[in-house]
Backbone as XML, in Angstrom:
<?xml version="1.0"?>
<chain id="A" units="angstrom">
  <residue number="1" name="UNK">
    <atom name="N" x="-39.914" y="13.712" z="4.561"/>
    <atom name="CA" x="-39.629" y="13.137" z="3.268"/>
    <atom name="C" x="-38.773" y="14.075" z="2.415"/>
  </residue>
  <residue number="2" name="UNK">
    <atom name="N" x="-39.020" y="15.270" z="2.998"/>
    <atom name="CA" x="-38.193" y="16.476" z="1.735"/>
    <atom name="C" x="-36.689" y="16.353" z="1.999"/>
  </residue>
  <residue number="3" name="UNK">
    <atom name="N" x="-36.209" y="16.020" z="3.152"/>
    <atom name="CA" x="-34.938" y="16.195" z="3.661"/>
    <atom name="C" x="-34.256" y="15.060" z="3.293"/>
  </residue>
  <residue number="4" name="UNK">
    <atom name="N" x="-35.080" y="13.724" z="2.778"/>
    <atom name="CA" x="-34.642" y="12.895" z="1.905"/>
    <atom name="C" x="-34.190" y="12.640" z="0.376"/>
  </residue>
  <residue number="5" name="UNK">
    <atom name="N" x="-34.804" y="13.840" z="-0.158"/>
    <atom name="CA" x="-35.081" y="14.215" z="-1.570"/>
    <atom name="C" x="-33.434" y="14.899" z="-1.576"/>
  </residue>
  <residue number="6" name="UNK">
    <atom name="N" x="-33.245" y="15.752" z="-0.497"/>
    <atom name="CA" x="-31.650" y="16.432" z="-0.768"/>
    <atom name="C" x="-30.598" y="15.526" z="-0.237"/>
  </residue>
  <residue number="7" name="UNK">
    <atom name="N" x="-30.443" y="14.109" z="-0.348"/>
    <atom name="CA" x="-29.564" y="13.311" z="0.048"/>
    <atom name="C" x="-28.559" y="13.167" z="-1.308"/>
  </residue>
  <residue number="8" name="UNK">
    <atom name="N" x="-29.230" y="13.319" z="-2.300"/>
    <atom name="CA" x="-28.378" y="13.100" z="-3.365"/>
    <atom name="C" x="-27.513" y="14.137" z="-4.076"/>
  </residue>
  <residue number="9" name="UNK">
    <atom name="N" x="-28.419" y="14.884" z="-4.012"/>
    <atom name="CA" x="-27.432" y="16.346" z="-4.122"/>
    <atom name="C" x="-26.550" y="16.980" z="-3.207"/>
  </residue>
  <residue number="10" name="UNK">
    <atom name="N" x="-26.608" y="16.849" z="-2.020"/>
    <atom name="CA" x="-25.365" y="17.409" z="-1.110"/>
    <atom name="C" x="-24.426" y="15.959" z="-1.001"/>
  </residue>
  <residue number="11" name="UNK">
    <atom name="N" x="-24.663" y="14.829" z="-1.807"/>
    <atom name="CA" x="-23.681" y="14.098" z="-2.130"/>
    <atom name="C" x="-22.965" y="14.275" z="-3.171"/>
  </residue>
  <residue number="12" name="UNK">
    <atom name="N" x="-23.265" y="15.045" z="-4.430"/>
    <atom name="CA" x="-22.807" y="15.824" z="-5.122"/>
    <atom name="C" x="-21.938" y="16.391" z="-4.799"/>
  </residue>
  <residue number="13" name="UNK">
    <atom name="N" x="-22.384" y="17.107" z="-4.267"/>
    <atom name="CA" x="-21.804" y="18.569" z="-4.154"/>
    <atom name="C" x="-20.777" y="18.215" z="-3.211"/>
  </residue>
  <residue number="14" name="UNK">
    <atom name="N" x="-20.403" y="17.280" z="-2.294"/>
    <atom name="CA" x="-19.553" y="16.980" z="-1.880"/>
    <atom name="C" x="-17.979" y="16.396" z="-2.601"/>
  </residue>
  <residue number="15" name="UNK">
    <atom name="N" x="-18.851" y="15.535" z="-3.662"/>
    <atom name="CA" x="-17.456" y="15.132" z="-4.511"/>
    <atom name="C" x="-17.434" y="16.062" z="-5.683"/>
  </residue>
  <residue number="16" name="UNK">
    <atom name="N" x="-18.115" y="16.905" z="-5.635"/>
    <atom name="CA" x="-17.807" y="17.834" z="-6.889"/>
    <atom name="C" x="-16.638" y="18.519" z="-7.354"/>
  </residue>
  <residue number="17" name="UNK">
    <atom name="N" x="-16.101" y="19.392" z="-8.529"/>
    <atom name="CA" x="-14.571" y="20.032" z="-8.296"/>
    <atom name="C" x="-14.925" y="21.188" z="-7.830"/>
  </residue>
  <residue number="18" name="UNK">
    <atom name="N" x="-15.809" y="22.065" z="-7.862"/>
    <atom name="CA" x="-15.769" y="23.291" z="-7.053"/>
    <atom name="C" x="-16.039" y="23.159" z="-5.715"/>
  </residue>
  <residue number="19" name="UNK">
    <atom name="N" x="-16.584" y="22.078" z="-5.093"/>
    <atom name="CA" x="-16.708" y="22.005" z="-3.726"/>
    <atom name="C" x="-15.400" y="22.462" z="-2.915"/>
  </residue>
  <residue number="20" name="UNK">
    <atom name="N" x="-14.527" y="22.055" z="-3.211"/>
    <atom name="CA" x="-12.958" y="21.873" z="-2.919"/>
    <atom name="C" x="-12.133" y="22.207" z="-3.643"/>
  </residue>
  <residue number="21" name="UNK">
    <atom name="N" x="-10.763" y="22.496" z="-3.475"/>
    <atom name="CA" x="-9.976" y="22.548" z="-4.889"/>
    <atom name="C" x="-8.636" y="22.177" z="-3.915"/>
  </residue>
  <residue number="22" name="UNK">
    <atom name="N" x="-7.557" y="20.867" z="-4.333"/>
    <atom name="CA" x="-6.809" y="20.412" z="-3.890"/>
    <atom name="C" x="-5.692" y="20.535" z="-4.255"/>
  </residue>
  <residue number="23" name="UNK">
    <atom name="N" x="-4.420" y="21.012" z="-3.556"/>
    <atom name="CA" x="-3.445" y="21.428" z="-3.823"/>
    <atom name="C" x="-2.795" y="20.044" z="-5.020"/>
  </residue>
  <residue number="24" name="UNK">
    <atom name="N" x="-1.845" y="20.791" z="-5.933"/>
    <atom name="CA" x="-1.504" y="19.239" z="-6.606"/>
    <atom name="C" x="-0.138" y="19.123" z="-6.123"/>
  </residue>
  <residue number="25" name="UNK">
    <atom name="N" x="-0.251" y="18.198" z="-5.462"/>
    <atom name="CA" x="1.591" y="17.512" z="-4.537"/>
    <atom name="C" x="2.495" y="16.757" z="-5.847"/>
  </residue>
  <residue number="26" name="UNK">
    <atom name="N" x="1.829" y="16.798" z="-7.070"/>
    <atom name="CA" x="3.274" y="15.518" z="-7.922"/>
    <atom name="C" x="4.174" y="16.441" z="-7.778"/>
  </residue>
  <residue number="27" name="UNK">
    <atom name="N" x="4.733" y="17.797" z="-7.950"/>
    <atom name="CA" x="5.714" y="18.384" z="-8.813"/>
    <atom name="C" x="6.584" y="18.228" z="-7.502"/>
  </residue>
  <residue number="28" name="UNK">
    <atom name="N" x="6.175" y="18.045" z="-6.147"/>
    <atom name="CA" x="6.892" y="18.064" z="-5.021"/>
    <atom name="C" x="7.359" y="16.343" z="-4.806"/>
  </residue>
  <residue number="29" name="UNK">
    <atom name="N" x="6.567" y="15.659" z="-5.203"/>
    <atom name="CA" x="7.038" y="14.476" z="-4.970"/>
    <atom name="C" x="8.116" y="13.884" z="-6.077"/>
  </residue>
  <residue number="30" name="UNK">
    <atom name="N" x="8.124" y="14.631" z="-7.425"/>
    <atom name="CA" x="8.686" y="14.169" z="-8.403"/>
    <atom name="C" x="10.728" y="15.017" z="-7.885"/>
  </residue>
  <residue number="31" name="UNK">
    <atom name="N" x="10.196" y="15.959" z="-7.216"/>
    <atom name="CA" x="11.280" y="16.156" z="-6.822"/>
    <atom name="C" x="12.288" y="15.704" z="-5.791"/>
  </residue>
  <residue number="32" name="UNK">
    <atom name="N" x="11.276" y="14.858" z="-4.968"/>
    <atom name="CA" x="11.776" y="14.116" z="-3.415"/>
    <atom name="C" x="12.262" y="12.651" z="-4.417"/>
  </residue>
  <residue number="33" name="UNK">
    <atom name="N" x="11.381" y="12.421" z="-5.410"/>
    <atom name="CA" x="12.313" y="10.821" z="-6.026"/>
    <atom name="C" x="12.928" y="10.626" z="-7.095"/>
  </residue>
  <residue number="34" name="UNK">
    <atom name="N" x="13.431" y="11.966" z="-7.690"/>
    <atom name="CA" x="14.077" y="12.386" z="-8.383"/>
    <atom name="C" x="15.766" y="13.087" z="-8.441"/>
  </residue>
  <residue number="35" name="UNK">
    <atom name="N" x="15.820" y="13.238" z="-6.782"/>
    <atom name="CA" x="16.918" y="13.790" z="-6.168"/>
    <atom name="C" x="18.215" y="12.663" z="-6.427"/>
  </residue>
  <residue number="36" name="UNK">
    <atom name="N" x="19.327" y="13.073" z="-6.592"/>
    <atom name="CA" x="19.920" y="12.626" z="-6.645"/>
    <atom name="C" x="21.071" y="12.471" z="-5.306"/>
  </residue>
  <residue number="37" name="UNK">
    <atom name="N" x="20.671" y="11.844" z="-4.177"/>
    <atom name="CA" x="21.309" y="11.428" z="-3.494"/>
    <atom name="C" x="21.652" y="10.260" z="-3.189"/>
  </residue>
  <residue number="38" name="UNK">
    <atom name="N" x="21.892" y="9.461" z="-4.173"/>
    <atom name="CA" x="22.367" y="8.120" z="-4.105"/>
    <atom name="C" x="21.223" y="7.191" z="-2.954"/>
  </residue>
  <residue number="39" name="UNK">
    <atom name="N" x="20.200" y="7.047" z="-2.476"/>
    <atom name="CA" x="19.334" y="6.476" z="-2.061"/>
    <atom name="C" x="18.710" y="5.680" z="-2.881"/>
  </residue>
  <residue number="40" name="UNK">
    <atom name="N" x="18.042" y="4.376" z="-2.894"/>
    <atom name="CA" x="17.164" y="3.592" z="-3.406"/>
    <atom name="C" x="16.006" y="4.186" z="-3.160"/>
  </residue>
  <residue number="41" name="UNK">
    <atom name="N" x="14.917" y="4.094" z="-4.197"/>
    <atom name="CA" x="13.774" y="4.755" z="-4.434"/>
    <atom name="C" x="12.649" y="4.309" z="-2.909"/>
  </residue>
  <residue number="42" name="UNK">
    <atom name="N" x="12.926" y="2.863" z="-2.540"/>
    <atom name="CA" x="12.083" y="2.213" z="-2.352"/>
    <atom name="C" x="12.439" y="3.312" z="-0.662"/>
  </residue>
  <residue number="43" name="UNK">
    <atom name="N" x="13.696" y="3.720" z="0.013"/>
    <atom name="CA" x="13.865" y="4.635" z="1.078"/>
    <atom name="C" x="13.727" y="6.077" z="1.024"/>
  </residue>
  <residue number="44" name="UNK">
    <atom name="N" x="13.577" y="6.705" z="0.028"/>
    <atom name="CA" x="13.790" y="7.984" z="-0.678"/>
    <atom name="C" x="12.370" y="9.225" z="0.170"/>
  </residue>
  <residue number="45" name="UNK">
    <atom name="N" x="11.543" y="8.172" z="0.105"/>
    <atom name="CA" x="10.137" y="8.631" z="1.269"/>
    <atom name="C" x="10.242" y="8.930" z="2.712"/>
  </residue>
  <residue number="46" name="UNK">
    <atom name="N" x="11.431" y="8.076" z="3.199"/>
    <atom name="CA" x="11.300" y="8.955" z="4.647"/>
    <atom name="C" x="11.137" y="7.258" z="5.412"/>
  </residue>
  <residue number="47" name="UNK">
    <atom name="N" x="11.210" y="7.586" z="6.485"/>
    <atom name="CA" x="10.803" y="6.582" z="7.530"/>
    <atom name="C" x="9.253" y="5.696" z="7.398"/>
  </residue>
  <residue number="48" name="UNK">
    <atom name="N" x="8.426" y="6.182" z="6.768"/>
    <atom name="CA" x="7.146" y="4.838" z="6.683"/>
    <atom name="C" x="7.789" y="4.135" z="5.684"/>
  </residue>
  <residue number="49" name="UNK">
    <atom name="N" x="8.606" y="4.605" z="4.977"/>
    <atom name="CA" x="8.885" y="3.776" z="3.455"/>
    <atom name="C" x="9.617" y="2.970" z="4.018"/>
  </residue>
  <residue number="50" name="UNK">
    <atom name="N" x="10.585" y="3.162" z="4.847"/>
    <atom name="CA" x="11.651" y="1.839" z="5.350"/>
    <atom name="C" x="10.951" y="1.095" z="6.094"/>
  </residue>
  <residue number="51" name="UNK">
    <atom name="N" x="9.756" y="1.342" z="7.209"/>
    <atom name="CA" x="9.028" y="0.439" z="7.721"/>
    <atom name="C" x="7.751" y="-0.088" z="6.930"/>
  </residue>
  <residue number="52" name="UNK">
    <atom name="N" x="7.262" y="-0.260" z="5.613"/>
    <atom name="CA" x="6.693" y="-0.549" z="4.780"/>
    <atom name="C" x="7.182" y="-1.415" z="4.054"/>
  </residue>
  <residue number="53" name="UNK">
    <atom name="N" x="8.567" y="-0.898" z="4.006"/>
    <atom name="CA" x="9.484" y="-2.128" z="2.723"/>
    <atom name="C" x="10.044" y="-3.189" z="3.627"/>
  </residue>
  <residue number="54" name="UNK">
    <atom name="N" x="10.269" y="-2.956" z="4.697"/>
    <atom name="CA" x="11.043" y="-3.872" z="5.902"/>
    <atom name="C" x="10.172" y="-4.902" z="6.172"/>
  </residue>
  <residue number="55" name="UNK">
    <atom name="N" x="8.621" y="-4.659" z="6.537"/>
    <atom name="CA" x="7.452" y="-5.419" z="6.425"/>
    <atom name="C" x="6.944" y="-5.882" z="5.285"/>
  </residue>
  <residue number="56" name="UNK">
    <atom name="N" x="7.056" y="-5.662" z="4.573"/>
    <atom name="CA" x="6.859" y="-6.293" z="3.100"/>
    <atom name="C" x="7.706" y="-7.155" z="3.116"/>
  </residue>
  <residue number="57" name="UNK">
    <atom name="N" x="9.087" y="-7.100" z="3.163"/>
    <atom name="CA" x="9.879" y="-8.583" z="2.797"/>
    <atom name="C" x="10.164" y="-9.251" z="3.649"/>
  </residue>
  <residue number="58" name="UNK">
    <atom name="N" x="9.709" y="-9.034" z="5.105"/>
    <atom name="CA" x="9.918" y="-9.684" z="6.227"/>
    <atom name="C" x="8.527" y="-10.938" z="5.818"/>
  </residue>
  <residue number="59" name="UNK">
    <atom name="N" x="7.220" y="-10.359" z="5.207"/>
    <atom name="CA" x="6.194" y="-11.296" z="5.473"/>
    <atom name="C" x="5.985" y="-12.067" z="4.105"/>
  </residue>
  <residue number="60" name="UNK">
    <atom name="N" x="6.986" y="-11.781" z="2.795"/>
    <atom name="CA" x="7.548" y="-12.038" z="1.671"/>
    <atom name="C" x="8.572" y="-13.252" z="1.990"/>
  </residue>
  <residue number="61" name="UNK">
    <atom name="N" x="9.223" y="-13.244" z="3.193"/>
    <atom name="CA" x="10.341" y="-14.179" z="3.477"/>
    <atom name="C" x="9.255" y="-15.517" z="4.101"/>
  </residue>
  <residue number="62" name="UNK">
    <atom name="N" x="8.408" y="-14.601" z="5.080"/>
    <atom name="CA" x="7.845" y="-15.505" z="6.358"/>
    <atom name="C" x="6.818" y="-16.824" z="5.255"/>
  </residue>
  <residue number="63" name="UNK">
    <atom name="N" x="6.386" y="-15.819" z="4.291"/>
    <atom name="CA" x="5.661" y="-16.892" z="3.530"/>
    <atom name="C" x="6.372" y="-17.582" z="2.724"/>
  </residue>
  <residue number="64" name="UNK">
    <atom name="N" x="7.036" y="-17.655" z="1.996"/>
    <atom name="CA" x="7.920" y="-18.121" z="1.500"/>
    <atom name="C" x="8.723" y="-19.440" z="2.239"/>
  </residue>
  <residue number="65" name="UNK">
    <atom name="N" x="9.470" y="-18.920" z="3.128"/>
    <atom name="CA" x="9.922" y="-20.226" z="4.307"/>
    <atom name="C" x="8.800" y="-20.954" z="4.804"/>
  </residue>
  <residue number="66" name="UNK">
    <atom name="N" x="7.431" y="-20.740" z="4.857"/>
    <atom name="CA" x="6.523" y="-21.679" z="5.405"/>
    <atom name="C" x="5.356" y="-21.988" z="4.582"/>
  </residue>
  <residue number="67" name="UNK">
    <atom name="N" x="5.726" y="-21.952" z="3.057"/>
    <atom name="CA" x="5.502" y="-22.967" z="1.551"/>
    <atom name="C" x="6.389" y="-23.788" z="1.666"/>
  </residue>
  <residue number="68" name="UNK">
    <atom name="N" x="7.768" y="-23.353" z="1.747"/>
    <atom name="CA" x="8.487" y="-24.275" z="1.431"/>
    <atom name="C" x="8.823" y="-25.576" z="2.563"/>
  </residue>
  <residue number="69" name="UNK">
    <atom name="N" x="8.436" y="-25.251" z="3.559"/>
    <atom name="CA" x="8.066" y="-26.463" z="4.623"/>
    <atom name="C" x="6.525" y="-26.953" z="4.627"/>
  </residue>
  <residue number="70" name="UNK">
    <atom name="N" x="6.194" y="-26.832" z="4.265"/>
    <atom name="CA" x="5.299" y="-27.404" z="3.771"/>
    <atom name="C" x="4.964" y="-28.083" z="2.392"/>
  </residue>
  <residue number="71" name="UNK">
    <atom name="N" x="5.950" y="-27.456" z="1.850"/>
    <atom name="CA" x="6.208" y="-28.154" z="0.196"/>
    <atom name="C" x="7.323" y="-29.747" z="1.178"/>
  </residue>
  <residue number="72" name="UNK">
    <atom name="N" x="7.814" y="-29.562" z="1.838"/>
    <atom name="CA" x="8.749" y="-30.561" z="2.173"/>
    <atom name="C" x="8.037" y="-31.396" z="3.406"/>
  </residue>
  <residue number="73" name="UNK">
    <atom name="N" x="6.888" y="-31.224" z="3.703"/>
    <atom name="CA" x="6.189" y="-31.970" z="4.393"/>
    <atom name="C" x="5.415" y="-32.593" z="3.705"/>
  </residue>
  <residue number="74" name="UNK">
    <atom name="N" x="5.211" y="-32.339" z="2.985"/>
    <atom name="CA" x="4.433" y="-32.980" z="1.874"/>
    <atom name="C" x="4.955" y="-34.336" z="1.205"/>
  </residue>
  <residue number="75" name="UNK">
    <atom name="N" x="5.993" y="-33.916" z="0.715"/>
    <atom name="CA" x="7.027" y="-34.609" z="-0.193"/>
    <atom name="C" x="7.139" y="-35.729" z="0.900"/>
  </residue>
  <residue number="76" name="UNK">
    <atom name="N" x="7.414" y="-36.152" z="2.090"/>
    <atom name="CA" x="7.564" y="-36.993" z="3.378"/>
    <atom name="C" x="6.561" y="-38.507" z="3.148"/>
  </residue>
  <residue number="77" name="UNK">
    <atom name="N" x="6.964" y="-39.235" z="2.749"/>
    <atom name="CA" x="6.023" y="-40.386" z="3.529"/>
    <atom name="C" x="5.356" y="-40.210" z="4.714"/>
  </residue>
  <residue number="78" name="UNK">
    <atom name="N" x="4.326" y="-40.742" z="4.201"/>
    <atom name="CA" x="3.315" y="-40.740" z="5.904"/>
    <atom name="C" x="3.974" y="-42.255" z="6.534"/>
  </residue>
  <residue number="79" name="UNK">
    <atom name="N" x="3.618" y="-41.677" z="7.943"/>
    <atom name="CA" x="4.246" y="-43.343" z="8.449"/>
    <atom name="C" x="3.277" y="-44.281" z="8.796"/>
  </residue>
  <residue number="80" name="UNK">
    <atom name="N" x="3.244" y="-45.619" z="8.744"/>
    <atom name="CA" x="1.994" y="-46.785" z="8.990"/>
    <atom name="C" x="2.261" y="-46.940" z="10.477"/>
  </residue>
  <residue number="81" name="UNK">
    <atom name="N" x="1.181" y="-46.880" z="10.939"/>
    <atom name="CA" x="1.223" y="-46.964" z="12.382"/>
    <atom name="C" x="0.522" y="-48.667" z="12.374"/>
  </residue>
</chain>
């Protein structure tokens, strides 16, 4: 039962700030999208960002084209058999 009693405290102490202390990455990232090399922000990250944004509007398109057939199937008379 005692080894139950310390479940809550070494959960603590796990998310605590002295448990850890984490490097802070903005000043490095503010500099990777801040650069001025004529790049769009949305590529500026590197290779997951182009396969992230590529998939995003690929499944942005896919839904899109298959509302709108279905918006136009709709719109269709049914036929009387």
């Amino acid at each position: 039962m005692n080894h139950l009693l310390r479940v809550p405290v070494q959960a603590s102490r796990a998310f605590s700030s002295s448990a850890r202390q984490l490097k802070n990455k903005v000043p490095e990232a503010q500099k990777l999208f801040q650069a001025d090399n004529s790049l769009p922000v949305h590529i500026k990250g590197g290779t997951g960002d182009v396969l992230l944004y590529r998939a995003t509007m690929t499944l942005t398109m896919a839904g899109t084209c298959y509302s709108l057939y279905w918006l136009l199937f709709a719109s269709m008379p049914q036929k009387k058999a």
